[in-house]
C-alpha positions, 0 to 999 in steps of 0.5 A, a space after each residue: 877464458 880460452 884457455 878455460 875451454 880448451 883445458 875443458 876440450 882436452 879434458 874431455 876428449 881424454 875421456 871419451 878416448 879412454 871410453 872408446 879404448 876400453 869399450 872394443 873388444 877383439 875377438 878374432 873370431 867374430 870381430 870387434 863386439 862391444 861389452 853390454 854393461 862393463 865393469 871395469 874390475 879385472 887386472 890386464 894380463 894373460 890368465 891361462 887354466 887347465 885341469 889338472 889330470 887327464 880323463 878316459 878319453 885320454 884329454 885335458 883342457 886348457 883355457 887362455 884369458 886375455 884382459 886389455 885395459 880391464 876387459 876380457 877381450 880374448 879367450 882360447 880354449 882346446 883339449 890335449 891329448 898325451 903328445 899335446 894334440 890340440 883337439 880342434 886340428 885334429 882331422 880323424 874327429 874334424 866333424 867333432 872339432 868342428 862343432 868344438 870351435 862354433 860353440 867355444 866361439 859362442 860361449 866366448 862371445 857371451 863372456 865377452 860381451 857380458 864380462 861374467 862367466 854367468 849363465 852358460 851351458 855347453 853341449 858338446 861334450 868336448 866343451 864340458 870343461 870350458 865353463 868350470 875353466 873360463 869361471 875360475 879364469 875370470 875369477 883369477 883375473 878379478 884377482 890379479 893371479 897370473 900364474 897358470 892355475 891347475 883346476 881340479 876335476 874329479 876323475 872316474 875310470 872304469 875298466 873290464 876284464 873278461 875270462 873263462 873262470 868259473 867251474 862251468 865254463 862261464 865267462 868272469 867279468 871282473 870290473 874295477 872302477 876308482 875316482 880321483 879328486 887330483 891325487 886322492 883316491 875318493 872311491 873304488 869298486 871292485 867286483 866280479 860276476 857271472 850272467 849279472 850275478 855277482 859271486 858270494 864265494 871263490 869260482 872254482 878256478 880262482 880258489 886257493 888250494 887250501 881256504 881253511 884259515 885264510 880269508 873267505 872270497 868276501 873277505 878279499 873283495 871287502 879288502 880290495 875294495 878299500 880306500 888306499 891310506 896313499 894318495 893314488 896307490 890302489 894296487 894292493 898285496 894279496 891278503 892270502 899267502 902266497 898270492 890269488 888270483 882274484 888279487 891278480 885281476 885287481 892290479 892287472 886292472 889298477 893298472 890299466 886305470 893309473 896308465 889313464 890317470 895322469 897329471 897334464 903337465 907342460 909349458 902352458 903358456 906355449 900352448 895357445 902360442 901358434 894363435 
């Protein structure tokens, strides 16, 4: 009989010590919090998720999610700028990395506690990336799939270029915008103008010498303004012989947008490493 009851005792004492590991969760910024219902459903590792280009500001993001005994029990976000900066200890913007940190810590501690991605909403604008990486980082874990995962983020880019080009003197605003799904160019606009008017043909300065034959003003912006057959290649040729320099203007600002349009490549797991 006693025997009985002390197998029972351990028994149950092996129980409530795996009961009392999984139900602490470390988060180093706000202390130990308890989840509010856990489900045991994720696979222990580190999960980590970035997006996958950088965006105007010249920025990409990366979220880091530790699972310990099948909770999500740490989570590290931050943006990076081309030199791997992390925004948080960056002392020209401690004002904006400061509101950065209070929120990524509040959005975390919800995650924590609820062990879901659901029902979060951020407000600063540098925490915009957090919720579209910590739900496919839980979803990741829930998988088991370890390796650092690129998250594709549409891109937009607008540029400007302002010149006196027009038989009165006025300035010509030439504005280029593009978007990017990864590689893929998904839209491109192209488009000049004068006080708000956009131009039906050549101004004056930017006309060939000779137009008989060639293709009209409308003709080379509808020729510019199409979607590129090569994934993130938007300068074009000039469909004039001999060039324009309506064409010119174009990939003068393609290629300011593609100098922005780059890939976040690094070693990803030493990004959160000095944490």
């Amino acid at each position: 009989m006693k025997k009985l009851i002390c197998a029972v005792l351990a028994a149950m004492l092996a129980i409530l010590s795996s009961c009392s590991a999984k139900k602490t969760v470390n988060n180093p910024d706000s202390g130990e919090i308890t989840p509010d219902d856990p489900e045991y459903t994720y696979y222990d590792g580190e999960y980590i998720v970035y997006t996958d280009y950088y965006d105007d500001a010249g920025y990409a993001a990366a979220l880091k999610l530790n699972v310990t005994d099948g909770i999500i029990a740490e989570i590290h976000y931050d943006l990076f700028d081309y030199r791997l900066n992390a925004f948080s200890e960056d002392e020209e913007n401690a004002e904006a990395a400061m509101l950065l940190k209070a929120e990524i810590k509040t959005l975390s501690t919800r995650v924590m506690q609820q062990q879901n991605a659901s029902g979060l909403s951020a407000a600063a604008p540098q925490a915009s990336y957090y919720i579209p990486l910590v739900t496919q980082a839980v979803n990741n874990a829930a998988a088991g799939a370890r390796d650092p995962f690129p998250l594709p983020i549409l891109r937009e880019y607008t540029v400007s270029f302002s010149d006196e080009g027009d038989d009165e003197g006025e300035a010509v605003l030439s504005t280029l915008s593009a978007a990017f799904q990864s590689e893929k160019v998904i839209r491109l606009s192209f488009r000049q103008e004068a006080k708000g008017s956009r131009f039906t043909d050549w101004p004056e300065a930017y006309a060939p010498a000779e137009t008989e034959g060639l293709p009209s003003y409308s003709e080379v912006i509808g020729i510019l303004n199409r979607l590129p057959e090569e994934d993130a290649v938007i300068k074009k040729e000039s469909p004039v012989p001999g060039g324009d320099k309506v064409t010119d203007i174009y990939n003068m600002l393609c290629a300011r947008i593609e100098e922005m349009h780059k890939p976040f490549r690094c070693n990803y797991a030493k990004l959160f490493s000095s944490l």
